[in-house]
N, C-alpha and C positions, 0 to 999 in steps of 0.2 A: 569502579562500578560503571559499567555502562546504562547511558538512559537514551531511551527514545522517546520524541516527543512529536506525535501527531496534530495537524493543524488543516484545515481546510473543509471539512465534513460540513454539511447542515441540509437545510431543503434546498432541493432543486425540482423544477417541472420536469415531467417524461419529457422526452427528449433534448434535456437539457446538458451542460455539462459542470462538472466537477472536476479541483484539482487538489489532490491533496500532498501535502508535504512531511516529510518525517526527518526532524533534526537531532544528530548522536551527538553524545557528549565526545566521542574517542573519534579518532579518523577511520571513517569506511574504507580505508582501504588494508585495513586490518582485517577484515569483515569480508568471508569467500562471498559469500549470497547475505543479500537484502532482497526484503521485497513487502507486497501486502497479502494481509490475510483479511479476510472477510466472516464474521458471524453473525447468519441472522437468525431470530428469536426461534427458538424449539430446535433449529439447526447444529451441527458439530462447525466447527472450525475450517475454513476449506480456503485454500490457495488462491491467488487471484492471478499474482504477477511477481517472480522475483529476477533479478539482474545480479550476474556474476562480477565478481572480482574483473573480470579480462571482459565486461560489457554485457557477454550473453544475456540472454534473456530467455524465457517461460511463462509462458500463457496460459490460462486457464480458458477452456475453449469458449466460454459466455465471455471472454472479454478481449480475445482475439478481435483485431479490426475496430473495437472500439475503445478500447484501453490502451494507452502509453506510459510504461515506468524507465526513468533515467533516474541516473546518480551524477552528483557533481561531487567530485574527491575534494576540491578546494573549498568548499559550504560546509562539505561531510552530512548531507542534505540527498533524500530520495526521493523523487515526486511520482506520483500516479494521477496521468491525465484520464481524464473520464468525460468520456462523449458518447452520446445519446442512451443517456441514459432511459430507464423505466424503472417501474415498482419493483422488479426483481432484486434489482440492486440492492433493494435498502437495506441495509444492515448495519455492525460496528465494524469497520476497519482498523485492523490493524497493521502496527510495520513491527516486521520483523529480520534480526540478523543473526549471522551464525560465523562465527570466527572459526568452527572447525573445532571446537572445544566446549564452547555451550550455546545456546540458544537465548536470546533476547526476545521481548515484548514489549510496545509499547504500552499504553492506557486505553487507548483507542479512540477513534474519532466515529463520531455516528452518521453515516449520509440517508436520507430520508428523501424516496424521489415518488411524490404525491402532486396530483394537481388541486 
């Protein structure tokens, strides 16, 4: 059974920064794409950032130039750096992976960016 477990989320001021982390119980390198997803309230589900098996990466264009997601295979651990942030942001994040067989979710972490 695969688990993910998000950690990093809470308040930050506009333009502040946030990092969150997502830790699998199995090796991502199992795992073709990891990445975060993002739900805010009344909102559907929508992509932020995910990072290929071989590095790649995809942006979601609000988080282009302010967002950094890396994977470390030896932690088996995914971060999403978040810089400058605003209220847009706020929502529940989530990490998600996909071994090409089924689809993983974490719990979700909430990041709230209020002054």
């Amino acid at each position: 059974q695969v688990q993910l477990v998000e950690s990093g989320g809470g308040l930050v001021q506009p333009g502040g920064s946030l990092r969150l982390s997502c830790a699998a119980s199995v090796s991502i390198s199992s795992m073709y794409t990891m990445g975060w997803y993002r739900q805010a309230p009344g909102n559907q589900r929508e992509m932020v950032a995910t990072i290929g098996r071989d590095g790649s990466t995809n942006y979601a264009v609000s988080a282009k130039g302010r967002f950094t997601i890396s994977r470390d295979s030896a932690r088996n651990r995914v971060t999403l750096q978040m810089n400058s942030l605003n209220p847009e942001y706020t929502a529940v994040y989530y990490c998600y992976a996909n071994n090409g067989y089924r689809v993983y979710w974490g719990q979700g972490t909430q990041v709230t960016v209020s002054s």
